[in-house]
N, C-alpha and C positions, 0 to 999 in steps of 0.2 A: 617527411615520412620517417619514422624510428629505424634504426639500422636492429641488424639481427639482433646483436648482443644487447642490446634493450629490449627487443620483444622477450629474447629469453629471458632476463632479468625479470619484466616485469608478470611473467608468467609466474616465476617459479615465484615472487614474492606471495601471487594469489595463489599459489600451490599449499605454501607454509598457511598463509592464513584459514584458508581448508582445510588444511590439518586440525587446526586451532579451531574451527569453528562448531556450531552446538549440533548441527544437521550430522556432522563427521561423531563428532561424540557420541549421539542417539544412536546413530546406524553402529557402535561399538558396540552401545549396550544391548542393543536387540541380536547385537550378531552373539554378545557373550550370553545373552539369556533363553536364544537356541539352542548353541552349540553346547552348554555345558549340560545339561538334562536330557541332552539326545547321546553324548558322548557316553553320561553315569549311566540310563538306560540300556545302550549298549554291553556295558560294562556288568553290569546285574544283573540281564535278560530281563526289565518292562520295558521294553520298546513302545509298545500301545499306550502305557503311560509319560513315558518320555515325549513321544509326539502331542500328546496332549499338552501336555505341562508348557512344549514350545509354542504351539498352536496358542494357548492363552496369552503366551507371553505378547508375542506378534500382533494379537490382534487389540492388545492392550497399547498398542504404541502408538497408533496417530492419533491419536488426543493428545501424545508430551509436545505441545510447541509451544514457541514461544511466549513469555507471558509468565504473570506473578506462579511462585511454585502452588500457593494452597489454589489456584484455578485448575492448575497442572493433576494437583494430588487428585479434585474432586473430580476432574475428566478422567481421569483412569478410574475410578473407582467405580463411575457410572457407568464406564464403558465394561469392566469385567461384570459388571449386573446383567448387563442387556446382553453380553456374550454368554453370560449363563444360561439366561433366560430363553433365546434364540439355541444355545448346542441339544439344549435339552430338547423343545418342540421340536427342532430339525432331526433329531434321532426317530422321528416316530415317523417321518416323512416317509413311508414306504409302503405306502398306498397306491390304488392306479393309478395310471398316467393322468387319465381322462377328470379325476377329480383332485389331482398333486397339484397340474398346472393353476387352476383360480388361486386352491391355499398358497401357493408359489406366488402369486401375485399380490392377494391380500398380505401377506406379511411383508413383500419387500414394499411397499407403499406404505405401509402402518412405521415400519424401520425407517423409510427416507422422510415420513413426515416430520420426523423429529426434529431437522433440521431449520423448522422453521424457529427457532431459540439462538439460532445465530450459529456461527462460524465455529467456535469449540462441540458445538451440540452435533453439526455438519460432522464432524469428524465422529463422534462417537456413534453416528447411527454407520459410516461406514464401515466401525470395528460390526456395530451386526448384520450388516450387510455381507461383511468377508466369512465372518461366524457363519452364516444362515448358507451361502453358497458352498465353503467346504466341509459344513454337515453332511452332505453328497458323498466325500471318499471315506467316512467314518463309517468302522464295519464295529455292527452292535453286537457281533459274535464274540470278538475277540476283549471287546471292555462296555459294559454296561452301557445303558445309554445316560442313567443318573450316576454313574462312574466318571464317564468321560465329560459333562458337564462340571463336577466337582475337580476334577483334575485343570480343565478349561480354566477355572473362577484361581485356582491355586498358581496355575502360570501366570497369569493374569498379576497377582500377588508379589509373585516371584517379579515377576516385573517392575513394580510398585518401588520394591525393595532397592532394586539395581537403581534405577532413577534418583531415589531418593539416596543413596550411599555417594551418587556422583555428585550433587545437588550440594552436600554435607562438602566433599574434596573440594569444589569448585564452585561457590557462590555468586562469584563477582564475572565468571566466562560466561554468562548471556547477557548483560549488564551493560560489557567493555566492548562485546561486537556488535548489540544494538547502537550503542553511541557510536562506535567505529562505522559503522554502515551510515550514521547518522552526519556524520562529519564530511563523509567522502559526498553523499549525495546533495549535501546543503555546500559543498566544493563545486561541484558539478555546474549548479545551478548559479554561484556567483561566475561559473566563468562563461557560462551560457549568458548571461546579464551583460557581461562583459563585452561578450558578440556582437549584442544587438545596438553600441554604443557607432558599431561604424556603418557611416551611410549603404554603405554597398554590399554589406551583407544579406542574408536572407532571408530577411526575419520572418516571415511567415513561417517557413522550416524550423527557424528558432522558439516561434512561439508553439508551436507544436511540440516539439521537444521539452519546452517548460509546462505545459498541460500536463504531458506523462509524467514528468519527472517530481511535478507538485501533487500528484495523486499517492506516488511512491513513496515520497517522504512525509507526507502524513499519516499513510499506512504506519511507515514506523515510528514517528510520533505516535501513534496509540498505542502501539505493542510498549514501547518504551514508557509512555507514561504511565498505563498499569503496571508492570514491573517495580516502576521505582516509588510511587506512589500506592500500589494495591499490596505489594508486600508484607507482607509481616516481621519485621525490624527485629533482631536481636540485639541484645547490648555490643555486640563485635560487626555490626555492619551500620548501624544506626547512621553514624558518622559518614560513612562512605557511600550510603546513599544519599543524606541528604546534600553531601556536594557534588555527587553526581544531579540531582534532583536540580538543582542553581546552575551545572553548567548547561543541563538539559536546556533551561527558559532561556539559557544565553542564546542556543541553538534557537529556539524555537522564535527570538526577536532579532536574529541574522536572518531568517527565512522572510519574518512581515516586513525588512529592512528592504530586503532584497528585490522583494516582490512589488516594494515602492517607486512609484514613478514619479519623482518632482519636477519633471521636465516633459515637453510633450516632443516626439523625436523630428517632426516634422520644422518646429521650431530648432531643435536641437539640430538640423541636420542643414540647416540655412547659417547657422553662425559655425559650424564646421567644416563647411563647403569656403568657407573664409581662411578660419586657423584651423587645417586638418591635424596642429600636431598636437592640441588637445586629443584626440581618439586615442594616438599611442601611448597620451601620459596616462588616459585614464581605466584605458583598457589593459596596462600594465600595472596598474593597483590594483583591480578587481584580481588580475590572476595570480599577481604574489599573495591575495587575499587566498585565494581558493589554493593555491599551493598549499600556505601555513596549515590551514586545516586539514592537508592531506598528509603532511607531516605529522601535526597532533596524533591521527586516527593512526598513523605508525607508530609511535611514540605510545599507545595504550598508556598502561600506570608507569613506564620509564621516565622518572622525572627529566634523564638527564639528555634526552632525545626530545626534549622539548624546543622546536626553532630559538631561533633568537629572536626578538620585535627589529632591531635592526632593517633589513631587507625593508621589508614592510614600510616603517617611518621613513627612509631614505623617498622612498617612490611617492608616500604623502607629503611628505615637504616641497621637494619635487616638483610637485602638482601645484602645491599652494603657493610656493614661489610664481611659478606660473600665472597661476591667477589674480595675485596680487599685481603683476605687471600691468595688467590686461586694465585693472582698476585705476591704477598712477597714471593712465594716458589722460585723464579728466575730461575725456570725449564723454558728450552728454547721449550719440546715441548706444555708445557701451556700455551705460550700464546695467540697462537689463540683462545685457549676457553677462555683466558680470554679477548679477544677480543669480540669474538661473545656476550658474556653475557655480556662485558659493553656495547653494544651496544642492545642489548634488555632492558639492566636495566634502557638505558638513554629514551629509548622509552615508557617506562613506570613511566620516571621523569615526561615529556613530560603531559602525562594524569592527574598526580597529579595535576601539573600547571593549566592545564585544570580545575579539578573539583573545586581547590582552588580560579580560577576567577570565575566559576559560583557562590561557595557562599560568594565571595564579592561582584558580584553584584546584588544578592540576597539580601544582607546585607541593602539595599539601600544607597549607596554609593553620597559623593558632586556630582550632575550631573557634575560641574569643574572638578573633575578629572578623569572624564569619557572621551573618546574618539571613539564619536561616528560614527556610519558607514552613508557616503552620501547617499540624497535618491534617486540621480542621479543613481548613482552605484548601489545601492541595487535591484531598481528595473531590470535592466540587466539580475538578477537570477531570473524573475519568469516566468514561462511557461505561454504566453496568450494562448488562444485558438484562431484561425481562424475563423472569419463569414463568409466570403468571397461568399456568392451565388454557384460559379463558382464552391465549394468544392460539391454541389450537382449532378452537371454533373461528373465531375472527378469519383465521389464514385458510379455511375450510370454503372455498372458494376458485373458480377460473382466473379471480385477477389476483389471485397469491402465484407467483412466480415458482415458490417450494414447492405449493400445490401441484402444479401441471409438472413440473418435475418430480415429483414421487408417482405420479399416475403414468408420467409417460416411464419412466424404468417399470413397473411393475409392468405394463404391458409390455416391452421390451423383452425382458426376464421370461415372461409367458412362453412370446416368441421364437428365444433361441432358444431356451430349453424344449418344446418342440422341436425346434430343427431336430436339436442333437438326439433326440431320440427316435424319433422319423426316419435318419439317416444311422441310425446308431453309433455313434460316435464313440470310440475307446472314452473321454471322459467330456459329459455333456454341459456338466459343472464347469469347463476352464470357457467356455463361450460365455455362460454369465460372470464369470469373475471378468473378463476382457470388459462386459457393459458396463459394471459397475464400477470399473476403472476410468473406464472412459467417460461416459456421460454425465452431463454437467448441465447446470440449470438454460445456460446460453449456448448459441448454434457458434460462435466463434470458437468459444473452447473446446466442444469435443470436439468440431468437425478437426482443429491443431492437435489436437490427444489422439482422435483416430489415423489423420497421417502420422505422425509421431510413434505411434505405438506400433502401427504395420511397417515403417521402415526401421524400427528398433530391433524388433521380431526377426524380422529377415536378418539384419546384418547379425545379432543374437545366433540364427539358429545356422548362417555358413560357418561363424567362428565356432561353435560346437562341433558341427559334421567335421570341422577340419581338426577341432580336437581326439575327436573320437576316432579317427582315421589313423592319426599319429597313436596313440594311446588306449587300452581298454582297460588301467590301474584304476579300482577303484578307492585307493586312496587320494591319488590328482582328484577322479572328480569330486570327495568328497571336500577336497579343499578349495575347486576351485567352485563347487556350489554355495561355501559357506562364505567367500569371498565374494563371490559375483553378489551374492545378495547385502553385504554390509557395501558395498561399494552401490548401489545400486539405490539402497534407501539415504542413502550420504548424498546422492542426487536427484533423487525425485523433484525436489523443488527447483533446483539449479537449474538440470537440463533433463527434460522429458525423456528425451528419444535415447538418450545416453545409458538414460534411468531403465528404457524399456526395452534395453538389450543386454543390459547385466541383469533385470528381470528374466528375461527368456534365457540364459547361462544357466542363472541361480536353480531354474524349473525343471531344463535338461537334466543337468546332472546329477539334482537331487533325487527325481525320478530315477536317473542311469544307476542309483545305487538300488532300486528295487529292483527295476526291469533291464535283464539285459539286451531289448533289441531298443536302443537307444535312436535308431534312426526315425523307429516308427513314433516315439515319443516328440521328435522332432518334427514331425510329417504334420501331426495332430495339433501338436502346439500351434506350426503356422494356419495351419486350415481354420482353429476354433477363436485365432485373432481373427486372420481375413471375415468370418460370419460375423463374431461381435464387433466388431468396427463399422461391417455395413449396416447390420439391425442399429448402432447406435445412429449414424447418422441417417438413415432414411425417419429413424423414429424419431429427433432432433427437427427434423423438414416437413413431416407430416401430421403427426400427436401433439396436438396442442401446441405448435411453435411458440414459443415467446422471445419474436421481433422486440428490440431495442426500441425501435420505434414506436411503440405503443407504450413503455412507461417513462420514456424521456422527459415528458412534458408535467412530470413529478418532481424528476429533477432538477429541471430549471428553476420550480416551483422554489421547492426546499433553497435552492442557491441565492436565488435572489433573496426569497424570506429572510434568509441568515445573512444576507449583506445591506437588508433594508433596516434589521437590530442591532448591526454594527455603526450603521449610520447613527443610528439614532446616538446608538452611547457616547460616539464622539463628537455630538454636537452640545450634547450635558455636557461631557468630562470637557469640554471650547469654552461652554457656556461656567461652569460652577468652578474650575480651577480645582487643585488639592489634590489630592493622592488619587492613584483608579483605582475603584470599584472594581471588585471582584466580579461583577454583572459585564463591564469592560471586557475583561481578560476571555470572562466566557463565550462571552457572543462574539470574539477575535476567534475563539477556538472554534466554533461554529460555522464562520464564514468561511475558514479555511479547511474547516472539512466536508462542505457541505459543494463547495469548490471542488475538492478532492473529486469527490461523488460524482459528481458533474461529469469533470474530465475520464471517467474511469467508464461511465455509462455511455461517454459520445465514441471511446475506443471498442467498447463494445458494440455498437451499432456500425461503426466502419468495416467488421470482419462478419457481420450479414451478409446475405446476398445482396447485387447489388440490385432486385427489384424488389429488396424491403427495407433501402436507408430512402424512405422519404423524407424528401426538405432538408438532404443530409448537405447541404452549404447555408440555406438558411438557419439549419440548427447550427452547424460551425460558427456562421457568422456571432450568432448569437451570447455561444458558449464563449465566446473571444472578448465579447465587450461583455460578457460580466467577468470574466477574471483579467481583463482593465478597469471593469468599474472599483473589483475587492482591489486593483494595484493602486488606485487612486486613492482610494481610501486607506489603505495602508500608508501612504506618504505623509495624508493627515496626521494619521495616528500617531506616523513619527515625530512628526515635524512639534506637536505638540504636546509630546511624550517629553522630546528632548531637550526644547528650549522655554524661555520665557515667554507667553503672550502676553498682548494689551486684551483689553475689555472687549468682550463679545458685542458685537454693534447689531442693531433692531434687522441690516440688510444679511446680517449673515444668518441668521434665524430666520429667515425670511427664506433666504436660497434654500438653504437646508431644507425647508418646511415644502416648496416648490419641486425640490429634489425625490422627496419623498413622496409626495402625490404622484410623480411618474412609474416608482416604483407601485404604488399602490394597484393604480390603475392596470400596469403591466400583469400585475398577478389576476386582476380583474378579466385582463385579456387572454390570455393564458388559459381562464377556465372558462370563456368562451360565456360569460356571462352576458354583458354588454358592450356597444360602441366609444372607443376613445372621444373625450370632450375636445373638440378640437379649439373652443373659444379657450378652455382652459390653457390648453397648451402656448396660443397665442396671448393670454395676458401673462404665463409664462417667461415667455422669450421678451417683450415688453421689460419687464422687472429688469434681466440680464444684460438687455443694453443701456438702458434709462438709468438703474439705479446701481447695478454693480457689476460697470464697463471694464471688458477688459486692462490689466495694469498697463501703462507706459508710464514715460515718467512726465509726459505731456498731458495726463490728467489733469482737468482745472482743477481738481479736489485734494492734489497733492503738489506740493513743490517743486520749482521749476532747478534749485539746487540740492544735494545732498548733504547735508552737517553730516561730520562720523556720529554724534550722537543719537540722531534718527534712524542711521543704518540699518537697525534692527529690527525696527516698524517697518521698516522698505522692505525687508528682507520679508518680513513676516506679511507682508500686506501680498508682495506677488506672489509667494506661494497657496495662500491662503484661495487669492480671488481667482487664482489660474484655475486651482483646484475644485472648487466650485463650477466654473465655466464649465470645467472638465468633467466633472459628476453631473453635470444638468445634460451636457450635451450626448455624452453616451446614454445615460437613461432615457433619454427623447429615442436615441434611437432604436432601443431595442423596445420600446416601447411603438415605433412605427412596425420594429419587423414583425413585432410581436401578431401583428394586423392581418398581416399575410402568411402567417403558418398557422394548418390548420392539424391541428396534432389531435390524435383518439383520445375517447374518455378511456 
C-alpha cells in the first residue's frame, strides 16, 4: 500500500500535468474569451453586446477537441454557422405556448440529427442545441434579434482567434500529452500482461481490465493518429512530426506485442507449478518494461530524463541466463518448455527493441539516419468521416441509434419545457439545458450524467448558500463565477460530478450579479436539475430505448470480420515472404479497432438494466475468445514479423484455410441464416489430429535429437503448430456458441 508521502507526490505530479494539459488550456481560453468582452462591455456601457459576443464565444468551444488543427478550425466554423443560424430563429420564438412546444421539438431533432456525421459533427449540433436553449433569456428589446445573432457569429470568431493564437504559441502541447497518455496506458497494459503470467492471479478480473483498457488506447490511437498524420506540416514541425509519427508505430507494435500470446497459460501454468521462479523473473521484466515507458511519458521532449536501458537489460539477461540453464540440462522432456519460454523471452526482446527505438528517437536523432514513413502511405491509416448528404436519409430510421436519440430529446425538450411553464418556473430554459446535458444516445450514460449531475448540483448549490451567507461582495462572486466556470470546463471530461458542481457555482453567481435574491436562484437551479434529470432518464426507459443488446450482434459481426482479413493477410505475408503490405498493416489496424468496438459495446450493455443484458455471459464469453482469437493472431503476426521462416508447407494452408471456414460460417450463424455443417467441422478436427498433431518432440515427423542448427525450425515449428491448434480451436468454439445465442435483427 503507498505511504502518504507517495500518494501526495503522485497526486501533485498529475496536478502539474493538468496544469500542462489541452482540457486546462481550453477552459483558459474560454475563460479569457468571456471575461474579457464582458469586462470591455462593462467598461463602455454594451452589456447586451458584451453578453453576446461571450455567449458566441462559449458555444463556439466544444467542437475545439482533440484532433488535427484544420478539423478543429472547420468545427468551429460550422458550429458559429449553425449558432447563427439557431440565435436568429430562436429570437422569433415568441409565440404561444400551445404552438412553441412542436417548433421546440422539430428544431431540437433537426439540431441532434446532425450528429449522425460522427463525433466532431456530435458536438457542433450541441453548440446549437446550447444556442437554441438560451435563445429563451435573450430580450429582443434591448438588442435586435438580427443584432444579436451577428454579435453571436462575431464571438463565435473571437473565439476562433484565441484558439488559433494558442495553437500558433503551442503546437507540439496536444501532440506530447496524446503520446504521454499513450505511453502510460500501453505501461498499464504491459503490466496488466505481466499479472496474468502468475498462476494464481485473477485473470478473469485481468482480462476484463484489458478489454477496457484496449478500447481506451485505441481511442487514442485515432486521435493520435489524425493529429500526426491529418495535419498540415509546416517547414518548422515537418521533422518533429514525422518522428513523433515512427515513435507512434513503435507504440502502436508494443500494443500487437503485447496483446500476443505465444504460450497457452494452462500449459504455462503446469511447467510453473515446477519452477515457480520463472514468474518473478518474468513478471519483473514486463514491469521494468512498463516502468520505462512511464518514465519516457515523464520525460516528454527532456532528452536528459530519458531512463537508462540498463535496468531493463539487466532483468532480460537475467531471464535469458535463466533459460539457457534450463536448456544445458539435455533432458529430452525439457525442451518444450524450453521452447515455449524462448519463445516468449524472444517476444519480449522484441519490446525491448521497441522501447530502445522510441528513446533514440526521442534522443533527437541525424533526421539522415532516420527512415521516414510516406505521407502517401501514412495517410491510408486514418479514419475520415463521411459527409455524404445521403448519410441523413440512410440514418432516417428506428435502427439508426442517432435517430431515436434526436427524437427521444425532442420529445424530452417538449416535455420539460411544458413542466416549466405549467408550473411557471423563474427560468424554464435551465430544465432543457440540464436534458441536453445530460442525455445521451445510451441508457448507461445519462442514467451516470443524471446521478452525477443531481449530486454535483446539490454539493454546488450548499457550497454557494454557504458562500453567500459569509459574503454579498459582488466582486467575490464575480470572480468566483468566472472561476467556477474555467475550473469547471477544465473537468468536464475528467470528472463529471466535479464538472457539475463548479457548473452550478459558475450559474449562481453569475446570476448573483443580476439578481440579488441569490437564494431563490439557488432554489430553482436545484428544482430545474432534479426535473431534467428525471424527464431524462424516464425518457432514456421509455422513448424508443436503445438496449445494447439489440446492436451487439453487429459488433461481433464487424470484430470477427476484421480478424477473419487479418487472418488472411498473415497467412500471404507466411505464405509470399518480403516486406508487409500496406493491406497487412491495415487490416491489423482494423482488428484492433473493430476489437476496440466490441469491448466498448459489451461495457455498454453491462450498465443496462439488468432485464435487458440478454445472453450477457454468453455474449462475454464470446467477446473473450475473439480478443484471444486477435491475441493469437497477433503472436503470428510477430513471430513472423520478427524472425526468419522456412517455406510455407501444403498443411499450413490448409489449417489456415479450415480456420477460416469456422470463421465464415460463424458470421453465417451470427445472421441466423443457416445450420453449422457439423460433418464439416468433423473432417475438421480429423486434419488437426491426422495431419497437423500437436508439437512434442516425440513426433515421428520430427527428430528424436536437437542439433543447434535446427533449433530455429524447432523453434518456428512449435510456435507455428500451437498457434494454429490454437486458432482452430477457439473459432470451433465460438462458432458452437454462436448456436446458442439468439441475438435481434
Amino acid at each position: 500500500m503507498p505511504s502518504l508521502t507517495q500518494t501526495i507526490s503522485t497526486n501533485f505530479r498529475e496536478f502539474l500535468l493538468f496544469l500542462k494539459s489541452t482540457d486546462f488550456s481550453k477552459a483558459i481560453i474560454v475563460g479569457i474569451a468571456l471575461t474579457l468582452p464582458v469586462v470591455i462591455g462593462l467598461k463602455f456601457g454594451f452589456v447586451e453586446i458584451a453578453i453576446a459576443l461571450a455567449f458566441g464565444a462559449f458555444w463556439s468551444s466544444p467542437s475545439d477537441v482533440s484532433g488535427s488543427f484544420k478539423h478543429k478550425r472547420n468545427g468551429i466554423l460550422f458550429s458559429i454557422l449553425l449558432i447563427i443560424i439557431v440565435s436568429f430563429i430562436g429570437g422569433y420564438l415568441n409565440f404561444n405556448t400551445l404552438l412553441l412546444i412542436p417548433v421546440l421539438g422539430v428544431l431540437t431533432f433537426s439540431i441532434s440529427y446532425i450528429a449522425v456525421f460522427g463525433f466532431r459533427a456530435s458536438l457542433i449540433s450541441f453548440s446549437g442545441l446550447l444556442a437554441l436553449v438560451l435563445s429563451f433569456a435573450h430580450d429582443a428589446e434591448r438588442l435586435a434579434t438580427y443584432e444579436y445573432a451577428f454579435f453571436i457569429g462575431l464571438g463565435g470568431l473571437w473565439y476562433l482567434l484565441l484558439a488559433t493564437i494558442w495553437h500558433k504559441i503551442n503546437p507540439k502541447g496536444q501532440t506530447e500529452e496524446l503520446l504521454t497518455k499513450t505511453y502510460q496506458l500501453t505501461a498499464q497494459f504491459l503490466e496488466i500482461r505481466g499479472k496474468l503470467i502468475d498462476p494464481q492471479s485473477n485473470r478473469e478480473t485481468l482480462q476484463k481490465q484489458l478489454l477496457e483498457l484496449q478500447a481506451d488506447i485505441n481511442d487514442n490511437h485515432e486521435t493520435l493518429r489524425e493529429i500526426l498524420i491529418s495535419s498540415r506540416k509546416s517547414s518548422g514541425r515537418s521533422i518533429y512530426e514525422s518522428k513523433r509519427l515512427l515513435v507512434f508505430v513503435q507504440l502502436i507494435d508494443m500494443l500487437e506485442t503485447a496483446l500476443a500470446n505465444p504460450v497457452h497459460y494452462d500449459k504455462m501454468d503446469q511447467f510453473l507449478s515446477k519452477q515457480p521462479e520463472f514468474v518473478e523473473k518474468f513478471q519483473k521484466l514486463l514491469f521494468e518494461m512498463s516502468n520505462q515507458l512511464l518514465l519516457i511519458s515523464e520525460a516528454r521532449q527532456h532528452v536528459k530524463k530519458i531512463p537508462s536501458n540498463k535496468p531493463l537489460l539487466d532483468c532480460f539477461q537475467t531471464l535469458k541466463n535463466k533459460i539457457a540453464d534450463l536448456k544445458s540440462t539435455s533432458e529430452t522432456e525439457n525442451y518444450e518448455d524450453f521452447l515455449m519460454l524462448q519463445n516468449l523471452l524472444e517476444y519480449q526482446e522484441n519490446q525491448i527493441e521497441k522501447i530502445q527505438k522510441i528513446k533514440w528517437l526521442l534522443a533527437n536523432p541525424n533526421p539522415r539516419d532516420i527512415k521516414f514513413i510516406k505521407k502517401d502511405v501514412a495517410k491510408r491509416f486514418v479514419t475520415t468521416q463521411d459527409y455524404n448528404p445521403a448519410i441523413l436519409i440512410r440514418n432516417f430510421s428506428f435502427k439508426s441509434a442517432i435517430f431515436k436519440h434526436a427524437l427521444r430529446l425532442a420529445v424530452a425538450v417538449m416535455i420539460g419545457y411544458g413542466i416549466g411553464v405549467l408550473f411557471d418556473f423563474q427560468n424554464p430554459y435551465w430544465i432543457l439545458l440540464t436534458l441536453i446535458v445530460i442525455m445521451r444516445p445510451s441508457y448507461g450514460l445519462t442514467k451516470t450524467r443524471s446521478k452525477e449531475r443531481i449530486i454535483g448540483t446539490l454539493i454546488g448549490g450548499a457550497i454557494a448558500i454557504a458562500v453567500v451567507f459569509i459574503t454579498q461582495n459582488t466582486y467575490v462572486y464575480a470572480i468566483l463565477g468566472l472561476g467556477s466556470l474555467v475550473i469547471a470546463l477544465s473537468m468536464i471530461q475528467k470528472n463529471y460530478k466535479t464538472a457539475a458542481t463548479f457548473i452550478t457555482l459558475s450559474v449562481v453567481f453569475i446570476y448573483a450579479l443580476i439578481s440579488p435574491d441569490v437564494l431563490t436562484v439557488i432554489q430553482f437551479r436545484i428544482i430545474d436539475t432534479l426535473i431534467g434529470a428525471g424527464v431524462a432518464t424516464l425518457a432514456i426507459l421509455f422513448l424508443w430505448p436503445a438496449w445494447e443488446f439489440m446492436d451487439i450482434k453487429s459488433s461481433i459481426e464487424k470484430s470477427v470480420l476484421a480478424n477473419k482479413s487479418y487472418l488472411s493477410e498473415i497467412i500471404t505475408f507466411y505464405e509470399k515472404k518480403g516486406k508487409r503490405p500496406t493491406s497487412y498493416k491495415l487490416s491489423r489496424k482494423m482488428a484492433f479497432l473493430e476489437m476496440s468496438n466490441l469491448s466498448a459495446a459489451f461495457q455498454r450493455m453491462t450498465q443496462d438494466p439488468k432485464s435487458k443484458q440478454k445472453n450477457l455471459e454468453k455474449v462475454y464469453e464470446l467477446v473473450v475468445l475473439n480478443q484471444t482469437f486477435l491475441s493469437s493472431l497477433a503472436s503470428l503476426s510477430t513471430y513472423i514479423q520478427n524472425h526468419p521462416t522456412t517455406e510455407a508447407s501444403s498443411r499450413f494452408s490448409t489449417a489456415g484455410m479450415h480456420i477460416d471456414e469456422n470463421l465464415e460460417q460463424l458470421l453465417v450463424n451470427l445472421k441466423q441464416l443457416v445450420e453449422n455443417d457439423d460433418m464439416s467441422v468433423t473432417e475438421q478436427n480429423d486434419f488437426f489430429k491426422r495431419e497437423l498433431p500437436q508439437f512434442t518432440i516425440e513426433n515421428p515427423d520430427l527428430p528424436t535429437s536437437v542439433h543447434p542448427k535446427l533449433e530455429r525450425q524447432f523453434q518456428e515449428a512449435h510456435l507455428i503448430r500451437e498457434q494454429l491448434h490454437w486458432l482452430f480451436s477457439i473459432s470451433k468454439k465460438m462458432l458452437k456458441l454462436s448456436k446458442t445465442i439468439k441475438l435481434p435483427e
